[in-house]
DSSP file (Angstrom, degrees, kcal/mol; ACC not computed):
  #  RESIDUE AA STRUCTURE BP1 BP2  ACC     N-H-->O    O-->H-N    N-H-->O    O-->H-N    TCO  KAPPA ALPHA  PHI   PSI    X-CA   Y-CA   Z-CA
    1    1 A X              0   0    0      0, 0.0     2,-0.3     0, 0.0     0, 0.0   0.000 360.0 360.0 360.0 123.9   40.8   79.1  -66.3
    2    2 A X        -     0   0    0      0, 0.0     2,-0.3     0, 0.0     0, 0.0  -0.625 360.0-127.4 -91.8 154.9   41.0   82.5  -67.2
    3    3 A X        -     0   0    0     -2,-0.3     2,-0.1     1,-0.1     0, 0.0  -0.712  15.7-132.3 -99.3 159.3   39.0   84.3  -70.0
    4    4 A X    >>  -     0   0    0     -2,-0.3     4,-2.5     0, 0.0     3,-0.9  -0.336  32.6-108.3-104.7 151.2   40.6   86.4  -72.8
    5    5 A X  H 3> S+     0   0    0      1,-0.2     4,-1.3     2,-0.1    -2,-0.0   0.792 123.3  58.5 -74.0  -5.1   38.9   89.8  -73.3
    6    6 A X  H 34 S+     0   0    0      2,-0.2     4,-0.4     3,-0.2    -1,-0.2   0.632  99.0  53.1 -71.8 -20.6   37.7   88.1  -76.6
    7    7 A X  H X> S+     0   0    0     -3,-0.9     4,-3.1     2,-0.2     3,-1.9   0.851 112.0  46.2 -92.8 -54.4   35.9   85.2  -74.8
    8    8 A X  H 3X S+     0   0    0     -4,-2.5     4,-2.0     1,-0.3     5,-0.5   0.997 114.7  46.2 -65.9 -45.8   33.8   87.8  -72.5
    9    9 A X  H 3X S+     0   0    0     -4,-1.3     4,-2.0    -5,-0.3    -1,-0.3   0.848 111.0  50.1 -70.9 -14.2   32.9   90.0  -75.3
   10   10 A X  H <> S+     0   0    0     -3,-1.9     4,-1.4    -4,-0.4    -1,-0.3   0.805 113.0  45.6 -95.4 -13.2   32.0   87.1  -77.2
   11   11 A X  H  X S+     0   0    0     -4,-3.1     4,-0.7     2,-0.2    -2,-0.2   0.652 117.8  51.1 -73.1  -2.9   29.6   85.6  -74.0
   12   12 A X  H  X S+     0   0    0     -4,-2.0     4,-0.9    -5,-0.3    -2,-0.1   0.808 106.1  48.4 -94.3 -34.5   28.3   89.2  -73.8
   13   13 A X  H >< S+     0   0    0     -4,-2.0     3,-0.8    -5,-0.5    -2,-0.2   0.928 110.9  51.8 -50.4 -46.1   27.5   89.4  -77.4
   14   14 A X  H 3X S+     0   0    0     -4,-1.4     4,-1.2     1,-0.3     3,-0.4   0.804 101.4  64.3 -70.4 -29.1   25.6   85.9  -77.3
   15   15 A X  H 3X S+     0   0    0     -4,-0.7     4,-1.1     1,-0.2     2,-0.8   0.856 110.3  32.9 -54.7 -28.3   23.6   87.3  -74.5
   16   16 A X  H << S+     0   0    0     -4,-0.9    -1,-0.2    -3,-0.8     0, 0.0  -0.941 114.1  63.2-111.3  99.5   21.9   90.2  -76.8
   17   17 A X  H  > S+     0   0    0     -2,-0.8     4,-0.8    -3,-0.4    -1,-0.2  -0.518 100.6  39.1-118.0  -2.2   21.9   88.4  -79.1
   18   18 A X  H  X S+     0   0    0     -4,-1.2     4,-3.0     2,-0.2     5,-0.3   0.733 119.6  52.9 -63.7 -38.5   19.6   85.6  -78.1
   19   19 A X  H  X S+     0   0    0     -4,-1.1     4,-2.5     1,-0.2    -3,-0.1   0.949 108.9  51.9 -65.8 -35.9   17.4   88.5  -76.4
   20   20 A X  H  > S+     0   0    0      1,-0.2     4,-1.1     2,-0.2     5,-0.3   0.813 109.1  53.3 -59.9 -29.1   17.5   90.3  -80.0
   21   21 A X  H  X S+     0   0    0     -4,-0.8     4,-1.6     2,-0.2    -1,-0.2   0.832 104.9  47.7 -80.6 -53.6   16.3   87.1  -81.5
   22   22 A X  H  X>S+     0   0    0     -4,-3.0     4,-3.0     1,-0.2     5,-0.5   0.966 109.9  54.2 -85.2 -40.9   13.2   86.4  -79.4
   23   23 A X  H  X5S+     0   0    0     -4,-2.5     4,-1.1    -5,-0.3    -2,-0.2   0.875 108.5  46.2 -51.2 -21.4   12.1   89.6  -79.9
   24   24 A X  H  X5S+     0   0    0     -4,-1.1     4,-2.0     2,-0.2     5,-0.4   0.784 115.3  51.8 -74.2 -36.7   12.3   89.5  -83.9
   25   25 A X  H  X5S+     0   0    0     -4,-1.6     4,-2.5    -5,-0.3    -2,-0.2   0.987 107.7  51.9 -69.2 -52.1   10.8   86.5  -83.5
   26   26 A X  H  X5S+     0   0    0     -4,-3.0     4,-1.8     1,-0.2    -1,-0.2   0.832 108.2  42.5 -15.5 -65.8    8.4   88.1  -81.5
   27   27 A X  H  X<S+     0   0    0     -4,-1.1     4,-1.1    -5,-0.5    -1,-0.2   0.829 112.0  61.8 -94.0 -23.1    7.1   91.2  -83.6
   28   28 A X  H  X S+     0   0    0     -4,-2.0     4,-0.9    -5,-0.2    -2,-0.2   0.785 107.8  46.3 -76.6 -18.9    7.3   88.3  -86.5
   29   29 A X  H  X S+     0   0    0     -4,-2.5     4,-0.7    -5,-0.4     3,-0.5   0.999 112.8  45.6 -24.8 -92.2    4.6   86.6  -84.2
   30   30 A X  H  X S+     0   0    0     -4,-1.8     4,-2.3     1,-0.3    -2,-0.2   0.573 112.9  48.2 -51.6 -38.3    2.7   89.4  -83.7
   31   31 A X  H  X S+     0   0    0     -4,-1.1     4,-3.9     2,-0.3    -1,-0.3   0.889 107.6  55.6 -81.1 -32.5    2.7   90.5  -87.5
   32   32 A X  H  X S+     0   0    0     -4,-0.9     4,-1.1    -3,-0.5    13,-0.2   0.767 114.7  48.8 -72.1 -13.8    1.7   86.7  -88.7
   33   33 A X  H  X S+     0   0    0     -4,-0.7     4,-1.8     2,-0.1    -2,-0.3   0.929 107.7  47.2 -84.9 -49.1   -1.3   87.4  -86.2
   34   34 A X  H >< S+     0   0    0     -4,-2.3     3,-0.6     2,-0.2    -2,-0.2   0.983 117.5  41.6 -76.5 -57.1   -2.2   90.4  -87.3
   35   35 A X  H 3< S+     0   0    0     -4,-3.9    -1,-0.2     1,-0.2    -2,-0.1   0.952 130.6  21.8 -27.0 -66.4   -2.2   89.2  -91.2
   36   36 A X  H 3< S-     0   0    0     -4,-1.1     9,-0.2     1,-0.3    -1,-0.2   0.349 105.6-132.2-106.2   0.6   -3.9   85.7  -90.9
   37   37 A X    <<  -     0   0    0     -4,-1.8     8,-1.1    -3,-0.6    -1,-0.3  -0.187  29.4 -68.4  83.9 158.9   -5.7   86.2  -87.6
   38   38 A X  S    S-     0   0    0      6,-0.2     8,-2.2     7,-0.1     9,-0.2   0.929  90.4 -44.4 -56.8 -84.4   -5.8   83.9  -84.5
   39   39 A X  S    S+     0   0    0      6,-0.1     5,-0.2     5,-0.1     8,-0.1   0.768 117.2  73.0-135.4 -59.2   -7.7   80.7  -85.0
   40   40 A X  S    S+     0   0    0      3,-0.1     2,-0.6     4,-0.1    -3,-0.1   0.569  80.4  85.4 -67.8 -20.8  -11.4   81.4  -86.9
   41   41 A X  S >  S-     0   0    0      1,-0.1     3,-3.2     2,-0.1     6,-0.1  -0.531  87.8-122.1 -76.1 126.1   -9.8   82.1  -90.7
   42   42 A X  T 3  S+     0   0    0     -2,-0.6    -1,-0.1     1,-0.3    -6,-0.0   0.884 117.4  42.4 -33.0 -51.9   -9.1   78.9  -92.8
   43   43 A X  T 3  S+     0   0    0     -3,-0.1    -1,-0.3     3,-0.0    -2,-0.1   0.063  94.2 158.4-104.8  33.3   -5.4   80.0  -93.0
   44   44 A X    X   -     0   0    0     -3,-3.2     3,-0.7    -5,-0.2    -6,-0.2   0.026  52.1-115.2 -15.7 135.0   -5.0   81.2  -89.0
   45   45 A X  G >  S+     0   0    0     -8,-1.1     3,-1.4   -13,-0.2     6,-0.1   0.921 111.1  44.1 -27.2 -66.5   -2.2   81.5  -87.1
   46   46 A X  G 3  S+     0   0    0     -8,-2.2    -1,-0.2     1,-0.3    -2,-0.1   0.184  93.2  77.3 -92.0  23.3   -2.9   78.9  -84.7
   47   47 A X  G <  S+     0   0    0     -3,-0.7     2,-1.1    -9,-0.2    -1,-0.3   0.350  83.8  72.3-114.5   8.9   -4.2   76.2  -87.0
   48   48 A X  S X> S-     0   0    0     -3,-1.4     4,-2.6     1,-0.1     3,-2.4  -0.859  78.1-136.3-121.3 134.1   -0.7   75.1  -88.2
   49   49 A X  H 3> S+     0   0    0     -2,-1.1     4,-1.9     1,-0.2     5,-0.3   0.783  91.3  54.9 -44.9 -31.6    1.3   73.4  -86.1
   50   50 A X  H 34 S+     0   0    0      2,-0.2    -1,-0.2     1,-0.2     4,-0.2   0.639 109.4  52.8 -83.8  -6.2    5.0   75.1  -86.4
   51   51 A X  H <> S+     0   0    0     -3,-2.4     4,-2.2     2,-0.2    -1,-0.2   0.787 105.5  49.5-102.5  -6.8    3.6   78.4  -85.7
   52   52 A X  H  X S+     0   0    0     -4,-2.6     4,-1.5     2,-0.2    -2,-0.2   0.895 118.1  47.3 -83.6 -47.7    1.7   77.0  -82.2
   53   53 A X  H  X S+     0   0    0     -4,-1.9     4,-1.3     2,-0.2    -1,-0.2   0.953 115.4  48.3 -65.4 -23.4    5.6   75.4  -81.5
   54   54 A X  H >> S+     0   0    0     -5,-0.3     3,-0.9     2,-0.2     4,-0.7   0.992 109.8  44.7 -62.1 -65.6    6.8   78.6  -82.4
   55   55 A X  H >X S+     0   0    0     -4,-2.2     3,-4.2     1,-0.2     4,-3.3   0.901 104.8  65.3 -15.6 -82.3    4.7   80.4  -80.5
   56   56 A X  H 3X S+     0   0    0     -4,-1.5     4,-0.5     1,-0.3    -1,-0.2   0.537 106.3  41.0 -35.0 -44.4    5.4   78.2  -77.7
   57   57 A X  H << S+     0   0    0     -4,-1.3    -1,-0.3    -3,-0.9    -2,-0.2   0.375 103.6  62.2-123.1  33.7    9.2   79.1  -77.4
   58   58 A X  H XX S+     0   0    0     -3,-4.2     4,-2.7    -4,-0.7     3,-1.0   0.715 111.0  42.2 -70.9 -64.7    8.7   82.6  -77.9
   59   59 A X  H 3X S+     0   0    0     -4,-3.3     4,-2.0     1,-0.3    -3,-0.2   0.827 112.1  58.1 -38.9 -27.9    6.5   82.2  -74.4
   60   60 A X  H 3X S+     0   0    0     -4,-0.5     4,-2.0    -5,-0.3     5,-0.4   0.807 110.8  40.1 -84.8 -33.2    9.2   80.0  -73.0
   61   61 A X  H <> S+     0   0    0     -3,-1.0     4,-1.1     2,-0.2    -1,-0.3   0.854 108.1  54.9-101.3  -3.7   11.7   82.5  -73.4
   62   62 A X  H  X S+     0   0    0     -4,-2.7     4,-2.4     2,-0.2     3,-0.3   0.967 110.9  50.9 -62.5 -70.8   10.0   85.5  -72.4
   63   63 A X  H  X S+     0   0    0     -4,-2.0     4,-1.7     1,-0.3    -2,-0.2   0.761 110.6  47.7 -38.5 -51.9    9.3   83.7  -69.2
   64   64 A X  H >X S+     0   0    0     -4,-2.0     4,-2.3     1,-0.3     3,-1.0   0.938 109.8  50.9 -83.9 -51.4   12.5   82.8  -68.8
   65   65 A X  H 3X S+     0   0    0     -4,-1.1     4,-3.1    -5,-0.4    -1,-0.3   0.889 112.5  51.7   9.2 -73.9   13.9   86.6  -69.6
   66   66 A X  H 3X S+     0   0    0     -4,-2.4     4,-2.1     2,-0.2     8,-0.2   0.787 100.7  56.9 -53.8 -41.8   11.6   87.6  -67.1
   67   67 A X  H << S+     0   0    0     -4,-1.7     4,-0.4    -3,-1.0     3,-0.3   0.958 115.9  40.2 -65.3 -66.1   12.8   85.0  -64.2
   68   68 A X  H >< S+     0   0    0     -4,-2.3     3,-0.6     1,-0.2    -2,-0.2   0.987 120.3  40.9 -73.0 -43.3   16.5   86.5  -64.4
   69   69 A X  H 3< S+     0   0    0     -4,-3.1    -1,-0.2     1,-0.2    -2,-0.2   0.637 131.5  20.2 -94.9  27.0   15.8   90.0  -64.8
   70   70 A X  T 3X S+     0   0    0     -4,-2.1     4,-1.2    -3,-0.3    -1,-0.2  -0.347  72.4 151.2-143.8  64.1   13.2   90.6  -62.6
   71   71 A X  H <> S+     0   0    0     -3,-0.6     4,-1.9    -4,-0.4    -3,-0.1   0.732  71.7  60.4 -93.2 -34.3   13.7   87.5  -60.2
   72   72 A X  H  > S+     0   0    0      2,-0.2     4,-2.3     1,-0.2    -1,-0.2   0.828  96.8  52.1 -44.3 -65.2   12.1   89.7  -57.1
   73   73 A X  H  > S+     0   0    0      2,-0.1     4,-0.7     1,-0.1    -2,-0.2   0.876 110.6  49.6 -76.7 -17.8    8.6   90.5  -58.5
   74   74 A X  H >< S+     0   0    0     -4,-1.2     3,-2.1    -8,-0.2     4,-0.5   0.992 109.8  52.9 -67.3 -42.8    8.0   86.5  -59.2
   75   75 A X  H 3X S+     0   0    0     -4,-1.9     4,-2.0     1,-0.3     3,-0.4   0.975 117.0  40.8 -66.6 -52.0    9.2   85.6  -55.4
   76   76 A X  H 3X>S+     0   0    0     -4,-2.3     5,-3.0     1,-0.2     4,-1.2   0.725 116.8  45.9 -76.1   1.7    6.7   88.0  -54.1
   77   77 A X  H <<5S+     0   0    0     -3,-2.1    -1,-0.2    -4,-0.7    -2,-0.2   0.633 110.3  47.8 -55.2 -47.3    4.5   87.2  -56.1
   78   78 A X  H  45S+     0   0    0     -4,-0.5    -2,-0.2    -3,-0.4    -3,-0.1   0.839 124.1  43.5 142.9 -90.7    4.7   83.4  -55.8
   79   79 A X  H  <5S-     0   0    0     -4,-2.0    -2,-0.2     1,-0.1    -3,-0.2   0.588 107.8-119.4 -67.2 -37.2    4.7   84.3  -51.9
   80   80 A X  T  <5 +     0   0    0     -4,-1.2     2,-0.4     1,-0.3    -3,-0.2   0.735  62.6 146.7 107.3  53.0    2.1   86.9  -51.6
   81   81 A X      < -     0   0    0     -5,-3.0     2,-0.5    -6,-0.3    -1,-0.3  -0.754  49.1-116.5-128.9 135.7    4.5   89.3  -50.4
   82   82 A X    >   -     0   0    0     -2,-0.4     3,-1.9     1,-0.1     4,-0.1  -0.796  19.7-135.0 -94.7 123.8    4.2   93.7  -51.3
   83   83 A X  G >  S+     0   0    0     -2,-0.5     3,-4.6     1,-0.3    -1,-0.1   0.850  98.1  71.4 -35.0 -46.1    7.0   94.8  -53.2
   84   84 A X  G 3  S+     0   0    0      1,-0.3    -1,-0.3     2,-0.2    -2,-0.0   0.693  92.3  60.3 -47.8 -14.2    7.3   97.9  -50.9
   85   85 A X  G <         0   0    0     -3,-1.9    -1,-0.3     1,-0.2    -2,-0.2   0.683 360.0 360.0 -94.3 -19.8    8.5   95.7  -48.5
   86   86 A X    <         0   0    0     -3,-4.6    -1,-0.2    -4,-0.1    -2,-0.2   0.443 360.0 360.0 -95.3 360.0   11.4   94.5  -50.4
C-alpha cells in the first residue's frame, strides 16, 4: 500500500504534535507545582489524585521520547558500557 503525500504529512504532523503536547503538559506540571507546592500545603500538587495520574504520563512519555531518540545512551548505560566507545 502506498502513502499519498497527504498521509505522510499527516503521520509527521501527529508525531510533533504528540511531542508538543507532553511538553505543554509539562510546563503546565511544572507551573501547578510551582503555585500549590509539592505535597506539605492543604491544596498540593500531589495530594489529588488526577494530578499524581497526570504526572504519571507525563513521566511515561518522556521516558518513552527518550528510548527512541537517544536509544544508545540507555544500552550503554543498561550495559555499563563508555559512550566513547560507541
Amino acid at each position: 500500500m502506498a502513502y499519498d503525500m497527504v498521509d505522510v504529512i499527516i503521520i509527521a504532523d501527529s508525531h510533533y504534535v504528540g511531542v508538543s503536547q507532553v511538553l505543554v503538559n509539562l510546563f503546565g506540571d511544572f507551573l501547578q507545582v510551582v503555585d500549590r507546592g509539592i505535597l506539605f500545603h492543604p491544596g498540593a500538587y500531589c495530594r489529588d489524585l488526577w494530578n499524581i495520574l497526570d504526572a504519571l504520563v507525563v513521566i511515561c512519555a518522556l521516558v518513552a521520547f527518550a528510548f527512541v531518540y537517544v536509544p544508545s545512551l540507555f544500552i550503554c548505560s543498561l550495559l555499563n558500557i563508555a559512550i566513547g566507545n560507541w
